[in-house]
C-alpha positions in Angstrom: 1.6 -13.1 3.5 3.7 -10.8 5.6 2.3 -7.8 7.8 4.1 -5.3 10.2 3.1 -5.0 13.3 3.9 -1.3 14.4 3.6 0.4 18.4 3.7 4.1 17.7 4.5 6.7 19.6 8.4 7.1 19.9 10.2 9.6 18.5 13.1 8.2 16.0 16.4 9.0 16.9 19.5 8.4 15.1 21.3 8.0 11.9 19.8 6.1 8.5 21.8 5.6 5.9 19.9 6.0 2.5 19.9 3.6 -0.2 20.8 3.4 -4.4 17.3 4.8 -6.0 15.6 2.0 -7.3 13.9 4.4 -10.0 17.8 5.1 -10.8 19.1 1.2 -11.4 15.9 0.0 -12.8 16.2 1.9 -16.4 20.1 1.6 -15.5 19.5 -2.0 -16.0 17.5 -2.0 -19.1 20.1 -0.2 -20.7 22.5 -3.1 -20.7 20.4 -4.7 -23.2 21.9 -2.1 -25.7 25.5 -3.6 -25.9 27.1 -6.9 -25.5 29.6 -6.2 -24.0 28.9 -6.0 -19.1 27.8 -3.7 -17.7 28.3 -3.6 -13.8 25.5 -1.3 -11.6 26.8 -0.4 -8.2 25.1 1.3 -4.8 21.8 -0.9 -6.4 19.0 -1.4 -3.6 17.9 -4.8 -2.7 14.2 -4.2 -3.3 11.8 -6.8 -4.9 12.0 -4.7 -8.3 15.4 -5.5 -8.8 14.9 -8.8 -8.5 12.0 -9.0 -10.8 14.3 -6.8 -13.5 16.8 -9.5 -13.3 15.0 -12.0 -13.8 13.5 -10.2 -17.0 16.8 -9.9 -18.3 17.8 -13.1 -18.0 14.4 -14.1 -19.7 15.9 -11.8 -22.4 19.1 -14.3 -22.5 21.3 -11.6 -20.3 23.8 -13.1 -18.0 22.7 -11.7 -14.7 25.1 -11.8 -11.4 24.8 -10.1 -8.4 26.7 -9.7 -4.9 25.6 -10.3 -1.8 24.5 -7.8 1.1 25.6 -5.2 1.8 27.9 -4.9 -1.3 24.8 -4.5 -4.1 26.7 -4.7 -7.3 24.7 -5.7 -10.3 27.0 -7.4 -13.4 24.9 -7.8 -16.8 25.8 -8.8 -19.9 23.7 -9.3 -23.2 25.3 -10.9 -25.7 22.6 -11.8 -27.9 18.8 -11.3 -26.9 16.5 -14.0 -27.7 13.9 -12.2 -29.6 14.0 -9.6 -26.8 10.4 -11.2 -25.6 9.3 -9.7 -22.3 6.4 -12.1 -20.9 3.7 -11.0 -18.7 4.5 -13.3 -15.9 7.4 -10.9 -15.1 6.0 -8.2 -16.5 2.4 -8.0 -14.6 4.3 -7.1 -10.9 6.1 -4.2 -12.3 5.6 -1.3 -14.8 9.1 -0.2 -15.4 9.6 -3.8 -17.2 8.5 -1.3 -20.6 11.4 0.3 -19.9 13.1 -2.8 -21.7 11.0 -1.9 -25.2 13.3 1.1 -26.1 16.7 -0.6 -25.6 15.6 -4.4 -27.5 14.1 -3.0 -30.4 17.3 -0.5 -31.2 19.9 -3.9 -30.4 17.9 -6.5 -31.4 15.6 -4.6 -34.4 12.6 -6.7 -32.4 10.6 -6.7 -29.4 8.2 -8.3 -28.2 6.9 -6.8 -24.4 3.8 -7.3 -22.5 1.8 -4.7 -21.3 2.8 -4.2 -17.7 1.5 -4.2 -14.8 2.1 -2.5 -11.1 0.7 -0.5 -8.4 -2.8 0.7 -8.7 -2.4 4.7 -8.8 -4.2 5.2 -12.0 -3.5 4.7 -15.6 -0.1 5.2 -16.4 -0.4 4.2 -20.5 2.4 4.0 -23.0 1.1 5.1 -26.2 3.5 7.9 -25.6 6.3 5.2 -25.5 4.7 3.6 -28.6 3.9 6.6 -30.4 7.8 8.5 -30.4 9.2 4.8 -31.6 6.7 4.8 -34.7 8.3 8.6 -35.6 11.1 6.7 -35.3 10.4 4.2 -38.4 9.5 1.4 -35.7 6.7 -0.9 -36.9 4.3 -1.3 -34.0 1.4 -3.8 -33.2 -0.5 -4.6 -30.0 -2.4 -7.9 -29.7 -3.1 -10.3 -26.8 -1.9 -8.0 -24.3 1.6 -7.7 -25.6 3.5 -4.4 -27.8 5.4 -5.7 -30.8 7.5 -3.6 -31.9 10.2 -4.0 -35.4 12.8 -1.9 -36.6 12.6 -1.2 -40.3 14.5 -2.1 -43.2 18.0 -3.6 -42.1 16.8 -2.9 -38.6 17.9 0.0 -37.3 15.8 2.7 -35.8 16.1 6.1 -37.5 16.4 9.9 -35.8 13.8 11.7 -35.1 12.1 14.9 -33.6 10.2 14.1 -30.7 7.5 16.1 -28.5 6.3 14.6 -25.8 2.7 15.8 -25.1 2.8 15.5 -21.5 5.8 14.8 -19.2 6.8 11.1 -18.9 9.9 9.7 -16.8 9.7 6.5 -18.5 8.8 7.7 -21.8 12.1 9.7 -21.5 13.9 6.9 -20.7 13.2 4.4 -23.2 12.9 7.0 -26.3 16.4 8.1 -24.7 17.9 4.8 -24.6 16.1 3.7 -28.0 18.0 6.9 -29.7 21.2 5.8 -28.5 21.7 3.2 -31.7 19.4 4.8 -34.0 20.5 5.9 -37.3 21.5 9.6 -37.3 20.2 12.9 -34.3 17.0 12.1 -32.2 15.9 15.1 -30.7 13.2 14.8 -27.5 11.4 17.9 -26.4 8.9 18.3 -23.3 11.5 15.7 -21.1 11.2 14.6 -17.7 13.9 16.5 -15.8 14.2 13.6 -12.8 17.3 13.4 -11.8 16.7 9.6 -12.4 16.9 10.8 -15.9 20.5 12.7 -15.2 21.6 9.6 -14.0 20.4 7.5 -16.9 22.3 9.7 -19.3 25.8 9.6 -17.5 25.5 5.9 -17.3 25.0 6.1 -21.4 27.7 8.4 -21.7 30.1 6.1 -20.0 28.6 3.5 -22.6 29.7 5.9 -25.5 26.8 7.6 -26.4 26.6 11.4 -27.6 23.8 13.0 -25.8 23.3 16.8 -24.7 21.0 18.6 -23.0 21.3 17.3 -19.3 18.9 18.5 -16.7 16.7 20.5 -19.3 13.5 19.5 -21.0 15.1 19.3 -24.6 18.1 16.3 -25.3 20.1 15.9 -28.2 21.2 12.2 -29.1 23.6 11.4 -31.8 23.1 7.7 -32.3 25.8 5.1 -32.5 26.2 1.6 -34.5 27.3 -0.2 -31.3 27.9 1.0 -27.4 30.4 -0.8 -25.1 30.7 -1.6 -21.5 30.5 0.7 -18.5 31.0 0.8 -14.8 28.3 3.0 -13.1 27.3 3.8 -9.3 23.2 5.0 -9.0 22.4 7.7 -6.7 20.8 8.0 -3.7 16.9 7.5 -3.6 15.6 10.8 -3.4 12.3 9.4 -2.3 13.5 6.8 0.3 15.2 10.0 2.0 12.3 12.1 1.7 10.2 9.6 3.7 12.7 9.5 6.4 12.8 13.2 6.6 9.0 13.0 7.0 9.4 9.8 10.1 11.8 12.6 11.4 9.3 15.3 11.4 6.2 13.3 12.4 7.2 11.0 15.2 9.3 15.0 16.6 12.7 12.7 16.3 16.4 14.0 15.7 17.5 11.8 12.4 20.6 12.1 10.4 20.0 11.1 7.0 23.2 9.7 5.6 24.1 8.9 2.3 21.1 11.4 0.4 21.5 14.0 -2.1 20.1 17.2 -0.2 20.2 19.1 -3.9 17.1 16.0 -5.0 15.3 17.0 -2.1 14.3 20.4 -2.7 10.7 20.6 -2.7 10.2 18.3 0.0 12.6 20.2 2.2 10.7 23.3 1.7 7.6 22.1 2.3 9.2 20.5 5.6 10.3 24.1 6.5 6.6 25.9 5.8 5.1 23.3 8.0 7.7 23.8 11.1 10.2 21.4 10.6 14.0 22.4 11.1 16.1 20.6 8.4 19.7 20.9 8.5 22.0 19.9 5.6 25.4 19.1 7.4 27.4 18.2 4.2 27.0 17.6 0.6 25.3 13.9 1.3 23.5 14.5 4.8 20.6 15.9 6.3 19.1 16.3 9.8 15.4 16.2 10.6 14.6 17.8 14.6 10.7 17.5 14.8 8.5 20.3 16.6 6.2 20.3 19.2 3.5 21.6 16.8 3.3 21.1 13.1 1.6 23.8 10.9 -0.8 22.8 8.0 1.1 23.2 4.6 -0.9 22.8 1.0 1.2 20.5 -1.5 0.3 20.3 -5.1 2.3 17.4 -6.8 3.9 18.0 -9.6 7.1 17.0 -12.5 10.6 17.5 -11.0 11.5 19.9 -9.5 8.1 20.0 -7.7 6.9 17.9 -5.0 7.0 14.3 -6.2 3.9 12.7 -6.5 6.4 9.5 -4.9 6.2 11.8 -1.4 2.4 12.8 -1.5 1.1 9.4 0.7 3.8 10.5 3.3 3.0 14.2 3.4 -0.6 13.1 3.8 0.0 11.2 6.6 2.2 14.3 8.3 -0.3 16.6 7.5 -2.5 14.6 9.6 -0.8 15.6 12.4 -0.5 19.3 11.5 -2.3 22.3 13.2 -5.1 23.6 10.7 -6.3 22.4 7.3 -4.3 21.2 4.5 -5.0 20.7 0.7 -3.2 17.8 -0.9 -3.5 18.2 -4.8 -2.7 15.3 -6.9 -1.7 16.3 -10.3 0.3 13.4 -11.5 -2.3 10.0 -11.2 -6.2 10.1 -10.5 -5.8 7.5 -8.1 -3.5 8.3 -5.8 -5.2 8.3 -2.3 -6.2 5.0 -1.6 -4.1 5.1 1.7 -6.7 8.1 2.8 -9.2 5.9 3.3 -7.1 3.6 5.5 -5.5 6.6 7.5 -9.2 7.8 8.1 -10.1 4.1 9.8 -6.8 5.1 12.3 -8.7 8.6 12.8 -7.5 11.1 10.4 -9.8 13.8 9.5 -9.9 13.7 5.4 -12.3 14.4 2.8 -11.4 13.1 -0.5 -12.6 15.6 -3.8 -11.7 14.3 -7.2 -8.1 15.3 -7.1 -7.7 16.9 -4.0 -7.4 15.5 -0.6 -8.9 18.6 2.3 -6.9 17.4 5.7 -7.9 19.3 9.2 -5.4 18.4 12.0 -4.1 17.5 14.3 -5.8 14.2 14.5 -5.2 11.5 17.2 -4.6 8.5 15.4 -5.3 5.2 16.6 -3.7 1.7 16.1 -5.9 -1.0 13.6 -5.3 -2.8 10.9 -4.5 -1.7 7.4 -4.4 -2.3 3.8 -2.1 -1.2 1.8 -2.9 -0.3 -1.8 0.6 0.5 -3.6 4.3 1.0 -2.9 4.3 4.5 -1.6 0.6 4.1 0.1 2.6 1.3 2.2 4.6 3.8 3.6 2.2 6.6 4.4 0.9 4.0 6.7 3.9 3.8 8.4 4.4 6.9 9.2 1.1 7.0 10.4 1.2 4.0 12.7 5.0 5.4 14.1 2.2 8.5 15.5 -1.0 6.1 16.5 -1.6 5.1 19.8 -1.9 1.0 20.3 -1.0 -1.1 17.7 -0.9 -1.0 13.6 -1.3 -4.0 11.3 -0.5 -2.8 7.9 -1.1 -6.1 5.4 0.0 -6.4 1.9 3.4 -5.5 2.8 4.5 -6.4 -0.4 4.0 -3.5 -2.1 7.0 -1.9 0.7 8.9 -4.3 -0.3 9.2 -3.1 -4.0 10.8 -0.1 -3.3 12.2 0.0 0.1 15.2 -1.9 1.2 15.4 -3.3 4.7 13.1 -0.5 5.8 12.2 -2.6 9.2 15.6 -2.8 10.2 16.3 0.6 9.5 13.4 1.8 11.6 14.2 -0.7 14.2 17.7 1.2 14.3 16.3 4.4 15.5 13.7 3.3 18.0 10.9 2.8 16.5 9.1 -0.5 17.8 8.2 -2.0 14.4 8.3 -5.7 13.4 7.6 -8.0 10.1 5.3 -11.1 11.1 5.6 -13.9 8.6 3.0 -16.7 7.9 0.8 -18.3 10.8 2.3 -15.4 13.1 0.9 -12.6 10.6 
């Protein structure tokens, strides 16, 4: 199993070029289950999701090709579905595999998806998911772990007015994709506002479809009988920048951060700013990060687009370790979302865990150890928090990096910072 081996203590200087957002071309890819006809993904990031999504498709009788580095194109086409069955040996590594129920029930009139799996952050159910494709004449079941899920009469899924009772990025997605091919308007109130969600919709619209509403918490969807085929380029991970921004701040580097979208970035900017950080947007896709001398304690509550992403709350935890004063994390989004505390508190970090509220008092000196990581964006709170610890880091279960960030060694490599990936008997 691989580990990194990190040597803190440099600040990062340089230029990283961000990549696609893998919360973008994930749902992206599901929806090329609603037509036959390819669809071909560009600017997609070659992160262990992907690959797991591809192979689900092609499970699902998709024809899945892809280029090689650095040109990550994605070419999918679907011309029949073979009972649109999702099994839990792909499903169990990643949650956003249910983002395949919406689209195969409203093509295919069955599906048949196992309850996924993922990080371990908390419950993230999808009765929500389940519950707006019943109002929408869907027959469901659950039984041995898996959703079943059947259109009715000739099987097409009808339009319908959905509330969401809480916010769900996923449950937007799917219901969204679902209403695409259902019979007449599906209207969907209380939506995520992502801009993941933005991008999902242009890449339907270039399919055919008829929504309205962009960017607000209400869509309109007039369904189709059929979509066609679409060329689409995903935007920039939000998140991927956001924690580079953070390496920036915490190690007191100068980094350009190439390729982002700086109007995604909002709240994490800000919260940069309260805390002393100088953040510079150059141009309409880059950034620049110049650290401080002394970083000021900054509370964060996590919240729905366009607050501070619950994605960024591992990483401002370990900056806020590092901070002068006391700062409150609050965790809105997932109960369970500061495993990496305990680990950062073995490295020296001064946090008391309350329910949903993490109480850091910096600055702490960190010091090197070995780690665990606990989920994607734990893995790279970590990270940031061995680039500041004295001696040397061994972060283990790197796997759950891997998910979401592409190359992310090379690109730290790139500007300075002494961090390497030890495989097998050298881990």
């Amino acid at each position: 199993m691989d580990k990194f081996q990190i040597r803190g203590g440099k600040p990062l200087q340089g230029t990283v070029r961000i990549s696609g957002a893998k919360n973008s071309a994930l749902p992206a890819m599901a929806a090329a289950l609603l037509t036959a006809e390819r669809v071909t993904l560009h600017n997609i990031p070659m992160v262990r999701d992907i690959i797991t999504m591809a192979k689900l498709l092609a499970f699902m009788s998709a024809k899945v090709s892809t280029t090689e580095f650095p040109a990550a194109d994605y070419s999918i086409e679907a011309e029949s579905l073979n009972g649109a069955v999702a099994p839990y040996e792909l499903v169990k590594t990643m949650r956003a595999s249910i983002l395949t129920l919406g689209p195969a029930v409203a093509r295919a009139g069955i599906a048949h998806v196992s309850l996924p799996g993922g990080c371990s952050i908390g419950a993230r159910p999808v009765d929500l998911h389940v519950a707006a494709l019943a109002k929408m004449g869907a027959e469901i079941s659950t039984d041995h772990g898996y959703i079943r899920a059947k259109a009715p009469g000739k099987g097409r899924l009808k339009g319908a007015h959905i509330v969401f009772e809480k916010i769900t990025v996923t449950g937007t997605e799917n219901i969204l994709m679902a209403a695409t091919l259902a019979e007449g308007e599906t209207i969907i109130e209380n939506c995520a506002r992502e801009p993941e969600v933005t991008d999902l919709i242009h890449l339907l619209r270039k399919m055919g479809a008829e929504i309205r509403g962009d960017d607000t918490s209400t869509l309109r969807i007039q369904g189709k009988e059929k979509l066609h085929g679409a060329h689409h380029s995903v935007i920039a991970d939000r998140i991927e920048a956001g924690t580079f921004l953070v390496a920036g701040a915490i190690t007191g580097g100068d980094l350009t951060i190439a390729g982002c979208a700086p109007e995604h970035l909002g709240a994490v900017i800000a919260k940069l700013e309260k805390a002393g950080v100088t953040v510079e947007t150059l141009d309409g896709t880059t950034l620049r990060v110049h650290g401080t001398e002394k970083l000021a304690a900054a509370d964060v509550t996590t919240e729905e687009y366009p607050g501070f992403a619950t994605d960024m709350q591992a990483q401002y935890l370990a900056l806020a370790t590092q901070a002068e004063g006391t700062s409150v994390i609050t965790e809105t989004i997932f109960e369970n979302r500061f495993l990496h505390a305990s680990e950062m508190m073995r490295m020296g970090a001064n946090i008391s865990i309350d329910g949903r509220r993490a109480v850091v008092r910096g600055p702490a000196k960190l010091t090197g150890t070995t780690v665990q990581a606990s989920d994607l964006r734990a893995s790279a709170g970590l990270v940031l928090a061995g680039l500041v610890a004295s001696g040397e880091t061994i972060i283990d279960r790197v796997y759950h990096i891997d998910r979401g960030y592409e190359r992310i060694v090379e690109k730290l490599q790139a500007v300075g910072a002494e961090i390497e990936r030890l495989h097998g008997k050298e881990a």
